[in-house]
C-alpha positions as CSV (number, residue, x, y, z in Angstrom):
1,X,73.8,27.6,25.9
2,X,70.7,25.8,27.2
3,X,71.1,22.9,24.0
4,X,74.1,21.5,26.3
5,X,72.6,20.6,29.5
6,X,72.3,17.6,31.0
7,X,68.7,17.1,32.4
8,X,69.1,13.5,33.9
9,X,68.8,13.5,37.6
10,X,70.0,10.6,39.1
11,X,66.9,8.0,40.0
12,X,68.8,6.5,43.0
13,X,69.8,10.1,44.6
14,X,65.7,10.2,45.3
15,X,65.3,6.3,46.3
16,X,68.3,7.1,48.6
17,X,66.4,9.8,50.2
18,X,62.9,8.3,50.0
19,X,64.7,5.4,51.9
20,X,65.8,7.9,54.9
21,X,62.8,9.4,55.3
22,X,60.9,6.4,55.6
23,X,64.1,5.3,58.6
24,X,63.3,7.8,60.2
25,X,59.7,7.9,61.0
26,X,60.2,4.3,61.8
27,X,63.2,4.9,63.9
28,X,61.7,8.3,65.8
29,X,58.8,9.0,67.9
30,X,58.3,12.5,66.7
31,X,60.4,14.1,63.5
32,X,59.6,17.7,62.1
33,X,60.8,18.9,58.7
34,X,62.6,22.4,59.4
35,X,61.0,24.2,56.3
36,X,62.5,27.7,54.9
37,X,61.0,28.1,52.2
38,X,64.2,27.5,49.7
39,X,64.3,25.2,47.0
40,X,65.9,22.6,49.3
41,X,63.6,22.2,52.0
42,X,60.7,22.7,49.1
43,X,62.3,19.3,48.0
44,X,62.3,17.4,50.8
45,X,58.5,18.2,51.1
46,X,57.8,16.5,47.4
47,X,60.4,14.0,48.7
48,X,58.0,13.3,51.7
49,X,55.0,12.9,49.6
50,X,56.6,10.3,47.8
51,X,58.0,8.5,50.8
52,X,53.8,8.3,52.3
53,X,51.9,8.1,49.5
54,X,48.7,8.2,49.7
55,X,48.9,9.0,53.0
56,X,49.7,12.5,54.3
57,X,53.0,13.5,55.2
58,X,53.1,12.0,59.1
59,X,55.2,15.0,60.6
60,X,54.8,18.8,60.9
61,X,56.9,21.8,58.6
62,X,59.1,23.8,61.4
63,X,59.8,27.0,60.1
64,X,61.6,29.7,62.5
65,X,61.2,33.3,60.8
66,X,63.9,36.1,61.9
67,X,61.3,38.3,60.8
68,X,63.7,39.6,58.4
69,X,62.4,37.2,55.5
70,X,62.4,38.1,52.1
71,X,58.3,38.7,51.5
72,X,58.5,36.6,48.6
73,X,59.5,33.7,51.1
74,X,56.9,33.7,53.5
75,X,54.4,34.1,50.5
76,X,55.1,30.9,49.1
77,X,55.1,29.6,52.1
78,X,52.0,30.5,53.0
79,X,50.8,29.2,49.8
80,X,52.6,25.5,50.1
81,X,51.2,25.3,53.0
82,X,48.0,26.2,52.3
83,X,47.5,24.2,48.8
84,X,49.1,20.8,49.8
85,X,47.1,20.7,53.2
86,X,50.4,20.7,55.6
87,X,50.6,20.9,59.6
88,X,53.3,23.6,60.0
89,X,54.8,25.5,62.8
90,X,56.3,28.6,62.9
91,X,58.4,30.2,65.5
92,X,59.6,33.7,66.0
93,X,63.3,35.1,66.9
94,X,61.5,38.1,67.9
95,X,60.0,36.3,70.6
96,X,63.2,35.3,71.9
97,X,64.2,38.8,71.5
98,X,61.4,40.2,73.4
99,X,62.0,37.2,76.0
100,X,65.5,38.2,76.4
101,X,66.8,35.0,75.5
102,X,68.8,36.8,72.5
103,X,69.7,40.1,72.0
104,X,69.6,42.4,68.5
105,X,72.9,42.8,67.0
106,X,73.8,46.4,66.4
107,X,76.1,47.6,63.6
108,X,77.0,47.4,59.7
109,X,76.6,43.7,59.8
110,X,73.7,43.4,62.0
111,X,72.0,40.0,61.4
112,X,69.4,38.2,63.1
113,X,70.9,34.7,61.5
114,X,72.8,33.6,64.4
115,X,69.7,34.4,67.0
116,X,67.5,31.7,65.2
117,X,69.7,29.0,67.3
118,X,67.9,29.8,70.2
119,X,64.4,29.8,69.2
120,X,65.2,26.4,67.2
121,X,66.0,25.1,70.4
122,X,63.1,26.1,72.1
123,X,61.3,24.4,69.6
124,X,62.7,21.1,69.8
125,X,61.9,21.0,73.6
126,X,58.8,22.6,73.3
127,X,57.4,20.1,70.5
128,X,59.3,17.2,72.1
129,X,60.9,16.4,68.1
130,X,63.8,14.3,68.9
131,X,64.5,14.2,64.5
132,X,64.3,17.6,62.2
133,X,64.9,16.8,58.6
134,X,66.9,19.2,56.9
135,X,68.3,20.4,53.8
136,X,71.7,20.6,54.5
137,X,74.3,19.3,51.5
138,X,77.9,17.9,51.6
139,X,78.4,20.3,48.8
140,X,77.1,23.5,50.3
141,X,80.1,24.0,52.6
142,X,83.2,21.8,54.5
143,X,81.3,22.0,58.1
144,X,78.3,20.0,56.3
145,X,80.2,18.0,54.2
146,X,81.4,16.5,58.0
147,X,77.7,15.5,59.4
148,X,75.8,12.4,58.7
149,X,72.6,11.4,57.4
150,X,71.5,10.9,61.3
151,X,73.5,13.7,62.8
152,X,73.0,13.6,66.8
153,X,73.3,16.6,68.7
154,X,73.9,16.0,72.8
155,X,71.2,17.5,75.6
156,X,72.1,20.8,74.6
157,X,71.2,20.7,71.0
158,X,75.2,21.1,70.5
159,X,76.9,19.6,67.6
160,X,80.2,17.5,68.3
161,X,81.9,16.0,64.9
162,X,83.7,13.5,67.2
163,X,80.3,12.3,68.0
164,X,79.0,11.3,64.4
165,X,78.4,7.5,64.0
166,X,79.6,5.4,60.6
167,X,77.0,4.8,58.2
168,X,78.8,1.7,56.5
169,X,76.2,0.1,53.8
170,X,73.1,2.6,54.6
171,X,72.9,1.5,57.7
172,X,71.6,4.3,59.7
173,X,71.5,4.3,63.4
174,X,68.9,6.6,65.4
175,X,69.3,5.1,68.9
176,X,69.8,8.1,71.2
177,X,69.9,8.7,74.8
178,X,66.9,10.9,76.8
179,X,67.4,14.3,75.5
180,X,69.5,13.9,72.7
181,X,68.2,14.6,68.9
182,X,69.4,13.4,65.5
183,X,69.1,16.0,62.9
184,X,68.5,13.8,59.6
185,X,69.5,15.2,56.3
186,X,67.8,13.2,53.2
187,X,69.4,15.0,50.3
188,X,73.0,15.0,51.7
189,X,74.5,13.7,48.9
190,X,72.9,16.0,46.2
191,X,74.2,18.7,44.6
192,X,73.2,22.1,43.4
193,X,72.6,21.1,39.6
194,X,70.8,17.9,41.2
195,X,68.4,20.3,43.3
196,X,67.8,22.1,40.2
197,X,67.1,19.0,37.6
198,X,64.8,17.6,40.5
199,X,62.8,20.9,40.5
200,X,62.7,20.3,36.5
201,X,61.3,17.3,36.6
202,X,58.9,17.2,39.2
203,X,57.5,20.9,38.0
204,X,58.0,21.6,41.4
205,X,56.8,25.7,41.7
206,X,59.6,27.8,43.8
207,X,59.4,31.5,45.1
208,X,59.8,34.3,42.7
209,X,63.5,35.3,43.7
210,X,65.2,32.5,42.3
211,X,64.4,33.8,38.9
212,X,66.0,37.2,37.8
213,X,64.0,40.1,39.1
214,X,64.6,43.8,39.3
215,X,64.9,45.2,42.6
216,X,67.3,48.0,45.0
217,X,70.6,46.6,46.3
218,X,73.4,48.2,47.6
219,X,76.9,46.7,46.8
220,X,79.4,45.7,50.1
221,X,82.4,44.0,50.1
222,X,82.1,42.9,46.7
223,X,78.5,41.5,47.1
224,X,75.3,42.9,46.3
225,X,73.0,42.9,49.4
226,X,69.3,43.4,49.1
227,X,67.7,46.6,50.0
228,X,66.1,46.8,53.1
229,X,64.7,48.6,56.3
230,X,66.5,45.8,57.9
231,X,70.0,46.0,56.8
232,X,72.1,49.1,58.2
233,X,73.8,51.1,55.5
234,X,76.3,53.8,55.5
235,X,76.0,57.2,54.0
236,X,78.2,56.1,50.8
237,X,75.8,52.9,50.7
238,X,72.9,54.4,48.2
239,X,70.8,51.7,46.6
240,X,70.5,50.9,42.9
241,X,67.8,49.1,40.8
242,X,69.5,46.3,39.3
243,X,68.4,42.4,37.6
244,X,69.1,39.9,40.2
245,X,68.4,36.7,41.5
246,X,69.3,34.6,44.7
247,X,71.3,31.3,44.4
248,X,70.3,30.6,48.2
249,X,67.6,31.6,50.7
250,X,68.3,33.0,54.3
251,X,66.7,36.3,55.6
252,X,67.5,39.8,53.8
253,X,70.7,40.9,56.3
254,X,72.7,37.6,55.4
255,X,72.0,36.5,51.4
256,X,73.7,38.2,48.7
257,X,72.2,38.5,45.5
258,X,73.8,37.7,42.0
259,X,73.4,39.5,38.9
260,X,71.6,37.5,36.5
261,X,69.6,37.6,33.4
262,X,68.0,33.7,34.3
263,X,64.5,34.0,34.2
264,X,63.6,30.3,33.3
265,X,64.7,27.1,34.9
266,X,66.8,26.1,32.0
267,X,68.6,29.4,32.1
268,X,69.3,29.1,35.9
269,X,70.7,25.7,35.1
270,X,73.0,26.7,32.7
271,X,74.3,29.9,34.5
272,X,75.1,27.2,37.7
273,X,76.8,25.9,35.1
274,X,79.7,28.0,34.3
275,X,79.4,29.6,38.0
276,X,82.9,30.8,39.1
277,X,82.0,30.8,42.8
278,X,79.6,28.0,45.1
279,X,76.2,28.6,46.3
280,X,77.2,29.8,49.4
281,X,79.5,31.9,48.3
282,X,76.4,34.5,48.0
283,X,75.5,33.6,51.9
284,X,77.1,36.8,53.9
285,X,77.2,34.7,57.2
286,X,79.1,32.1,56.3
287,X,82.2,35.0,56.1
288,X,82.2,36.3,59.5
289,X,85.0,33.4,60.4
290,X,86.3,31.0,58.4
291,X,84.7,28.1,60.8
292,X,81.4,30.5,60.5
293,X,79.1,27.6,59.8
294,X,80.9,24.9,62.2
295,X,80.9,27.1,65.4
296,X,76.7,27.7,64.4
297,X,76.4,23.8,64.5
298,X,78.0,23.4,67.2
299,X,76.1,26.0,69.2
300,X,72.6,24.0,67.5
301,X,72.6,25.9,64.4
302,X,70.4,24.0,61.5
């Protein structure tokens, strides 16, 4: 199976996105990259070494932890961070939680996904960042396949699609009023298997769950959801060992898991491959609506 895959990766999909990280430190007096520790914001960090070489990276990581991370997450994190010298700052929801800016959700599908808006926020007028890179793809889902490259979200952080600008020939325009933000998204027009044949070729180093793994999972609605003190199970709900990996990479209450046997990157490739459903068709958020993952945006979601 592996013998038939295509390993080119597109040169110009990475000169594309050197070229918008470079606009926007020239355009913007403070951008942050919003890190998560998932292969796609993993990315735009060896994308961003490349854009300001040999100089360091000239904005801060942004990461805002539910507290319900998957271990293995906040790890590598913690080892990026460490081994390539980065500024990074991490928020809490818990904080917003305790501050009672948000409150808990109770129930079966309890999930501290939706909360992270508000501590975002707070971020983004605490640092003063009026640009956060992200990771966001066209191909991930139809809300994102709507946003630009500079995305700008009002004086609320709120996203209005009536607001996006044309981006005719590459141009891309960051002016913004006092309070407004652009969220800037370099590898919007990659795909999966490009994410994938980028991490090939660079030898970029990932976290541990990406690769088939054994651990308990329960199975809901069709889906097999990770194990966890954090996710609230029914009596029928007992948890089974089982080989799995994750496609995708939110916190443990909202990314489902897929059965796999793809412990290498070649193997993950190929299994993308001949994938019957998208990437986030594994994300358990995105299914609360059908608009799910517009209405987040427009509240300030990622």
């Amino acid at each position: 199976m592996t013998n038939q895959i295509n390993w080119e990766f597109p040169q110009a999909l990475e000169d594309e996105a050197i070229y918008i990280l470079r606009e926007t430190v020239a355009q913007f007096e403070k951008p942050v990259l919003l890190f998560s520790g998932g292969k796609d914001s993993i990315t735009l960090v060896r994308l961003a070494q490349k854009a300001f070489y040999p100089g360091k990276i000239p904005f801060s990581l942004l990461h805002v932890d539910t507290g319900h991370n998957f271990p293995e997450t906040i790890a590598f994190r913690d080892w990026l961070v460490n081994t390539l010298g980065l500024d990074i700052i991490v928020r809490n929801v818990q904080d917003s939680i305790d501050q009672g800016k948000v409150q808990e959700e109770t129930g079966k599908y309890a999930s501290r996904n939706a909360l992270q808006t508000v501590t975002l926020l707070d971020a983004i007028e605490e640092g003063k960042f009026d640009a956060c890179i992200g990771g966001a793809r066209r191909d991930e889902e139809k809300a994102r396949a709507k946003e630009r490259i500079f995305s700008v979200r009002d004086e609320f952080g709120q996203w209005n699609a009536k607001m996006q600008r044309p981006e005719l020939f590459d141009i891309l325009n960051g002016k913004i009023n006092i309070g407004e933000n652009v969220r800037v998204f370099p590898i919007s027009n990659w795909t999966e298997l490009d994410v994938w044949n980028y991490i090939v070729r660079e030898k970029l180093e990932i976290p541990s769950i990406y690769f088939s793994h054994e651990r308990e999972i329960i199975e809901r609605d069709g889906l097999y959801w990770p194990y966890s003190s954090f996710l609230n199970t029914t009596a029928d709900e007992v948890p089974f060992r089982q080989k799995v990996r994750f496609r995708t990479v939110g916190d443990m209450t909202c990314t489902a898991a897929v059965l796999s046997e793809a412990d290498k990157l070649e193997d993950i490739i190929a299994e993308i491959m001949e994938a019957k459903i998208s990437e986030r068709g594994a994300r358990i958020d995105d299914k609360r609506s059908e608009a799910a993952m517009e209405k987040r945006k427009q509240a300030g979601y990622f």
